[in-house]
N, C-alpha and C positions, 0 to 999 in steps of 0.2 A: 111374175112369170107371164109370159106373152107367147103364143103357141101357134102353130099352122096346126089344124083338122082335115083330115080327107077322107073320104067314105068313098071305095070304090066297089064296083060290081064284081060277079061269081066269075070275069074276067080278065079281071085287074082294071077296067076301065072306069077312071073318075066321075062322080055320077054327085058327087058335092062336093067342097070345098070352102073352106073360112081360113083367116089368118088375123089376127089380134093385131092392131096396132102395135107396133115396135118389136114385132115378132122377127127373129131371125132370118136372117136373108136366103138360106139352107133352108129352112121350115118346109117352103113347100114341095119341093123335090122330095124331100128325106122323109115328111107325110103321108105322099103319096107312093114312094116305094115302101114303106113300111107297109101300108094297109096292103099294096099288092104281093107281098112278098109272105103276109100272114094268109090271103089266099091260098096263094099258087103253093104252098109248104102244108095247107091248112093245121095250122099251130102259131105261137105266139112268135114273131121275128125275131126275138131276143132265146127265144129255145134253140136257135139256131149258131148262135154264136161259136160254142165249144165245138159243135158239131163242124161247122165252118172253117175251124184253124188248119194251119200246115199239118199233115200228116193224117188229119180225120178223115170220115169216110165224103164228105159235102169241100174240102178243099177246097177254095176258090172260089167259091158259090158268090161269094162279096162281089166279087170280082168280075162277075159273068153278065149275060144279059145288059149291057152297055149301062151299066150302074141302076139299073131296076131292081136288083134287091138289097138288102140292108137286111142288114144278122145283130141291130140292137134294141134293145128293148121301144116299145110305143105301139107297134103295130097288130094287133088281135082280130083273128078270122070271125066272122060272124054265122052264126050254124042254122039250117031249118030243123025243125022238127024231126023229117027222117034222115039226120045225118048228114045232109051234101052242106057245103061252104056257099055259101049264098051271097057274100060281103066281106066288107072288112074294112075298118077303121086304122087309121094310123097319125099320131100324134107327135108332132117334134118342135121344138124348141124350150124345153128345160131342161132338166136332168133326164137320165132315161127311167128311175125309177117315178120322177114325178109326170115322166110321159106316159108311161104304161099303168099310172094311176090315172091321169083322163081320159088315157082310151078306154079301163076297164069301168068306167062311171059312164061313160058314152055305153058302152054294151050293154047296161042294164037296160037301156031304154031302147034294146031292140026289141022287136015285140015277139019274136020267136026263136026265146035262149036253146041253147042245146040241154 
């Protein structure tokens, strides 16, 4: 498994970035909306999904912001202390469950969990 990482700001803006050797060529797009789309939602990208489909109350959401956000699993908001979204991390290029297990291993080591 070979991944793109991106940790961007409490504005969606990229503030780090890695990609693994033979990491997919999507990785770092689809990282970096992850992590901002677990922002700007403050919740996980992948809770997004069902909400997202034809006919839900988020419609089109996939679709919106000229492909800034992404509705599957990897991308997880990161929380201060008193509640505001501060961060967020987004992980792509494996599966989405084994994305959204590197991101949730990358959030322990925020230093100010919710």
């Amino acid at each position: 498994m070979a991944v793109s990482v991106a940790v961007v700001d409490a504005g969606g803006h990229l503030v780090s970035f890695a990609r693994m050797d033979k990491a997919e060529i999507a990785g770092p797009h689809l990282a970096v909306a992850k992590a901002a789309t677990a922002v700007a939602h403050r919740c996980p990208s992948g809770d997004l999904a069902a909400e997202s489909a034809p006919g839900a109350s988020l419609a089109g959401l996939a679709s919106s912001g000229g492909g800034r956000y992404v509705v599957f699993a990897g991308g997880l908001p990161l929380w201060a202390p008193d509640g505001r979204v501060v961060a967020g991390i987004g992980v792509s290029g494996a599966s989405a469950p084994q994305d959204l297990a590197c991101a949730a291993a990358a959030a322990t080591l925020w230093p100010s969990p919710r």
